[in-house]
C-alpha positions in Angstrom: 10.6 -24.4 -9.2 9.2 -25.9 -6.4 6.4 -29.0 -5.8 2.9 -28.6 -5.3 3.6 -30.8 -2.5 6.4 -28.6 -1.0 4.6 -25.6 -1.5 1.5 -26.6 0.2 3.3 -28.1 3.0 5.3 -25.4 3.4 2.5 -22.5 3.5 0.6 -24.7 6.5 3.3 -24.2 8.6 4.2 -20.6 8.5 3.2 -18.8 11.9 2.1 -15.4 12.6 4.6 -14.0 15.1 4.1 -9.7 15.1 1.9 -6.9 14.1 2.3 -3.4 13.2 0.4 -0.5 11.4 1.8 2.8 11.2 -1.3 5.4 10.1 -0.7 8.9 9.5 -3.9 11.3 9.0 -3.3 14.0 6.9 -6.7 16.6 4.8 -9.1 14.4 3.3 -7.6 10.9 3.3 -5.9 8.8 5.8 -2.8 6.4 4.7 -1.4 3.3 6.7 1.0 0.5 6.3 0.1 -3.1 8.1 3.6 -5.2 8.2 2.9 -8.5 9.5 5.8 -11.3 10.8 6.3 -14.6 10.0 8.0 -17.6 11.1 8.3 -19.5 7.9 10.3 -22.8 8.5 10.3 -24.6 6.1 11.2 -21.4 3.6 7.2 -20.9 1.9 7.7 -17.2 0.9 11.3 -17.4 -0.1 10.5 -20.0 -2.6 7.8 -18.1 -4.2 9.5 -15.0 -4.8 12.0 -16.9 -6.4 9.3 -17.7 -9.3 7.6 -14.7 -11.0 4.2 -17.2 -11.4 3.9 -17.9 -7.7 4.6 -14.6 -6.6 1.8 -12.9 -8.9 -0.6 -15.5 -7.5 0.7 -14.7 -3.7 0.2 -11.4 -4.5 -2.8 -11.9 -6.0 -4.5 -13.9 -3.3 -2.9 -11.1 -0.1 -4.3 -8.6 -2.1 -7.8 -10.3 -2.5 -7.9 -11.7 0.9 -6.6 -7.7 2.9 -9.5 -6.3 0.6 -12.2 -8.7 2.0 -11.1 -8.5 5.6 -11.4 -4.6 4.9 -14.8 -3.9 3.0 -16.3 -6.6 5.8 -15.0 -3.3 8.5 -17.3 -0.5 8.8 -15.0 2.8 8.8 -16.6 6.4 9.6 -15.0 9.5 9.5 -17.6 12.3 10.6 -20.4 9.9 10.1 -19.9 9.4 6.2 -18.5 5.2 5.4 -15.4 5.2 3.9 -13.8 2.6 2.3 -10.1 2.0 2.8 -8.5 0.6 -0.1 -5.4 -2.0 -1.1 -2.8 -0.1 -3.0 0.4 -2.1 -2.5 1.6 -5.3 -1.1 5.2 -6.0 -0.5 7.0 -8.8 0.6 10.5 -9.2 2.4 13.2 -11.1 4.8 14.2 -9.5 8.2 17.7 -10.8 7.7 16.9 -14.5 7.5 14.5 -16.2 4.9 12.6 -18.0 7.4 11.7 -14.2 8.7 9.4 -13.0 6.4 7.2 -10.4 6.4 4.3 -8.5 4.3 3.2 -4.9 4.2 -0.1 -3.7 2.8 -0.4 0.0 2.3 -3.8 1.0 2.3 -5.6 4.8 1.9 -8.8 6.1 1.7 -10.3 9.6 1.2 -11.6 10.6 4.6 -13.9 14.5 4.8 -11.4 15.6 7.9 -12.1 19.3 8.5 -10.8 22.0 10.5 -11.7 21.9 14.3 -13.6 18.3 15.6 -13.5 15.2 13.9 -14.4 11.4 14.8 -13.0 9.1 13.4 -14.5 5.3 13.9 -14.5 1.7 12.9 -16.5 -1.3 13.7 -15.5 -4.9 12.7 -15.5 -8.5 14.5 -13.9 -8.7 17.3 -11.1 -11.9 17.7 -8.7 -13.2 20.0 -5.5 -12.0 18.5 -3.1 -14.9 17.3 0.1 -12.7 17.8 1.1 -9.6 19.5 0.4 -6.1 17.6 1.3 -2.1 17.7 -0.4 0.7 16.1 0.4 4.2 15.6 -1.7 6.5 14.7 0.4 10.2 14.0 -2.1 13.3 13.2 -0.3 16.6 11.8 1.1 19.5 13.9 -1.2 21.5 15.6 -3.8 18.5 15.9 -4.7 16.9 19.5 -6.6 13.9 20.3 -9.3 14.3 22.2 -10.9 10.6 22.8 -9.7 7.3 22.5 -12.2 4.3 22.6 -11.2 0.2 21.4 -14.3 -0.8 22.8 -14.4 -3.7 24.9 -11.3 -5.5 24.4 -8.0 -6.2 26.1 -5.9 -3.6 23.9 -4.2 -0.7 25.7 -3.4 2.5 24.3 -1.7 5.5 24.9 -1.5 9.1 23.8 2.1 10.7 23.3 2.2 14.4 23.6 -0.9 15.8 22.3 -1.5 13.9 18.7 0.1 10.5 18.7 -1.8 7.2 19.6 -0.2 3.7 20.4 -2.4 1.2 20.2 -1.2 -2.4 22.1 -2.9 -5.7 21.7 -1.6 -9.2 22.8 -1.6 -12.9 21.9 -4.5 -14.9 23.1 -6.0 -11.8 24.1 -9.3 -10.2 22.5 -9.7 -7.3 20.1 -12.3 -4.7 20.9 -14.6 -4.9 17.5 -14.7 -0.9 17.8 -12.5 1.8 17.5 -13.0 5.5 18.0 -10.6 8.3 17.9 -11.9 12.1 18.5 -9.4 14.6 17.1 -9.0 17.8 16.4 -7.4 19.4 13.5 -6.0 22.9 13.3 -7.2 25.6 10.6 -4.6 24.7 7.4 -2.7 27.8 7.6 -1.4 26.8 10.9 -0.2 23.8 10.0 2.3 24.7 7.6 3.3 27.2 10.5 3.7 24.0 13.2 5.8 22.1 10.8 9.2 22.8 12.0 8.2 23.6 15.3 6.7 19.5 16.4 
């Protein structure tokens, strides 16, 4: 088992390096996975999954802190606040124990109907300590209408007609808003599209 000492020295020097959510809209909820990078010299993460205690309390504390950063975001879909929820934390090496990384998944029940919808969220905007990608993937048969990140330095991009990539960058600042406009198909239709996009 490792130190105190270790292990407190250890988790001050682990470094952000990437970013990426995948979100996939589907009828009445939306689902999406955050996996984060780390740089973890001096081996943090690999010696607390190597103890059931410390690994609990890691997961304890991600799931605590991912929770507070999102009940402090204000997400509407149609108008009507949502509230996106923790329902799994995992954590993994990306072929080297001083690569680890962390995925949340995260849902929430969201009223998306046939025909226009808006989805939007507000939250404090930040100067991004890594580099970050999001994609957003609506169901066959949807389009996206709108795209707004408010007034920050993210890009974005819409791929064919229901896909958005989202791009943000180190020392850069993140919009505090988001807004997509979308628009979903009659229900019927999309079991039609499936095999067709």
């Amino acid at each position: 088992m490792a130190s105190t000492k270790f292990l407190e020295e250890a988790s001050k020097q682990i470094e952000p390096v990437y970013g990426q959510g995948l979100f996939f809209v589907g009828w009445n909820y939306i689902a999406y996975y955050l996996v984060f990078d780390y740089h973890d010299p001096l081996g943090y993460y690999d010696a607390v999954l190597r103890d059931e205690r410390l690994f609990n309390e890691e997961i304890g504390k991600l799931w605590a802190n991912m929770q507070s950063f999102l009940d402090e975001e204000e997400v509407m879909i149609n108008g009507v606040r949502v509230r996106p929820r923790v329902v799994m934390i995992d954590i993994g090496f990306r072929g080297s124990k001083r690569r680890p990384y962390i995925v949340f998944g995260i849902r929430f029940r969201a009223p998306i109907k046939p025909g226009k919808n808006v989805y939007e969220n507000r939250y404090e905007s930040e100067v991004a300590e890594y580099d970050y990608v999001a994609y957003w993937i609506f169901p066959p048969g949807s389009k996206v209408l709108e795209v707004d990140m408010g007034h920050g330095d993210e890009e974005w991009d819409i791929v064919g007609k229901n896909i958005v990539v989202i791009y943000g960058y180190r020392g850069k600042r993140t919009g505090g808003y988001e807004r997509i406009v979308f628009e979903m198909p009659e229900r019927y239709i999309v079991e039609e599209r499936e095999g067709e996009e």
